[in-house]
N, C-alpha and C positions, 0 to 999 in steps of 0.2 A: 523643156529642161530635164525633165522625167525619165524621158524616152530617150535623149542622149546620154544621162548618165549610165542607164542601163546597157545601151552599147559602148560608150567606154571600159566600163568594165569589161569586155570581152569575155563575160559571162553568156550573153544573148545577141541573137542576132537577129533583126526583126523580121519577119512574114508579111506580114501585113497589118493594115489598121483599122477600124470599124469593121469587124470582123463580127457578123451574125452567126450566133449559134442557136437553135430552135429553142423557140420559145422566149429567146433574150432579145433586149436590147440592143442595138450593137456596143461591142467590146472596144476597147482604144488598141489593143494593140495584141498581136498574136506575134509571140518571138518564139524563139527555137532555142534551147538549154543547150550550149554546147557539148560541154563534156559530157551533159547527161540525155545527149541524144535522143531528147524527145520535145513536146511543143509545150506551152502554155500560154496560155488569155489572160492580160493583167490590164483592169479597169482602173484606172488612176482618178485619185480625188482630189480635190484643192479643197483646205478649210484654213480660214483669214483669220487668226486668233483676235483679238483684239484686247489690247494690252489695259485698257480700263475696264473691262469685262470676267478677267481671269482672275477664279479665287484659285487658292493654295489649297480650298478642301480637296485630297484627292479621289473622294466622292463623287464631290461634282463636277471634279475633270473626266470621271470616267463614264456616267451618266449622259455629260455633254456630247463627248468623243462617239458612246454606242449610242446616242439616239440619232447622229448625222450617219453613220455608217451607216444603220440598221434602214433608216429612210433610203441610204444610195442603193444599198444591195437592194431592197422590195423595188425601187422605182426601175432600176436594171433587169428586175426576174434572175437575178443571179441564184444559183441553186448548189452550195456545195458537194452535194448525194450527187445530183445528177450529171455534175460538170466540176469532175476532184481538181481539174488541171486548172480552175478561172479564179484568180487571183484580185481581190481588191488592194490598190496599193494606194495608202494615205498621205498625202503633202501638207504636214504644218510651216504655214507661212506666219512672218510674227518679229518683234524687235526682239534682239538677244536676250532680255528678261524674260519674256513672254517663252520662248525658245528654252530656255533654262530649266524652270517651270515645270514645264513639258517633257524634256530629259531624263530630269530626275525622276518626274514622273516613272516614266516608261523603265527606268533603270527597276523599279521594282514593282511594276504593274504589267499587266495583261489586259487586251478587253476582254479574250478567250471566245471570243467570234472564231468561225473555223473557214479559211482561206483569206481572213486578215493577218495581211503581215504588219508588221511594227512598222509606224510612219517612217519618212523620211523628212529633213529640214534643212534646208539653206544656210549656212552663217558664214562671215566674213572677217577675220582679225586682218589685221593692223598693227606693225609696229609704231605706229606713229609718223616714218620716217620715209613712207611711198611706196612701202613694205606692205603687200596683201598676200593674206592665204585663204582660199574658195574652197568651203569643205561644202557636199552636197549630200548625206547618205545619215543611214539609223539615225534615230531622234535621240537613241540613248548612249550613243558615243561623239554624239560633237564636241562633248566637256571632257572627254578623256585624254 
């Protein structure tokens, strides 16, 4: 879902996927910046919020959030110094509450990790009436 949205946008276009760079793990996905005619490695993460789990401290949402990162980046050997172009990109999955949450979070939070981008998240409206809209992108504009 990750990797299409990003070639929809016709922002990037992909190279290839498990892409070993020395000394890493392999990467999910090496795309090519269009108009900025150069490449980059973007590691995608999944985290499954769970909606009896989540406080409103935004303490402990960010504590939570950089200790899953911080384990993904060591367990990848991802090295921002060494490799400026490698990208971790973070997926909150979660009921629209939980997603909410999370938004507003990011609306005035940072984890200030360097070559984390701000998650992305899923949500779904509904007029009621058979009526859907599929928003997939920043965690801090689904509510806008």
């Amino acid at each position: 879902a990750t990797l299409n949205n990003l070639i929809k946008s016709k922002t990037y276009r992909l190279i290839g996927s498990e892409v070993r760079l020395p000394g890493t793990k392999p990467i999910d996905f090496q795309l090519h910046v269009i108009e900025g005619n150069r490449d980059v490695f973007v590691e995608i993460m999944s985290i499954h919020l769970d909606s009896d789990r989540v406080d409103n401290n935004p303490e402990i949402k960010r504590k939570f959030l950089f200790g899953r990162i911080s384990d993904k980046i060591k367990d990848k050997r991802m090295d921002p110094e060494k490799f400026p172009n490698l990208y971790l990109l973070t997926v909150l999955w979660g009921d629209k509450d939980v997603i909410k949450l999370y938004s507003e979070f990011f609306k005035n939070n940072s984890l200030g990790l360097k070559n984390v981008l701000e998650p992305i998240s899923y949500l779904t409206y509904s007029d009621g009436n058979g009526y859907y809209e599929h928003y997939f992108k920043a965690i801090s504009n689904l509510f806008s």
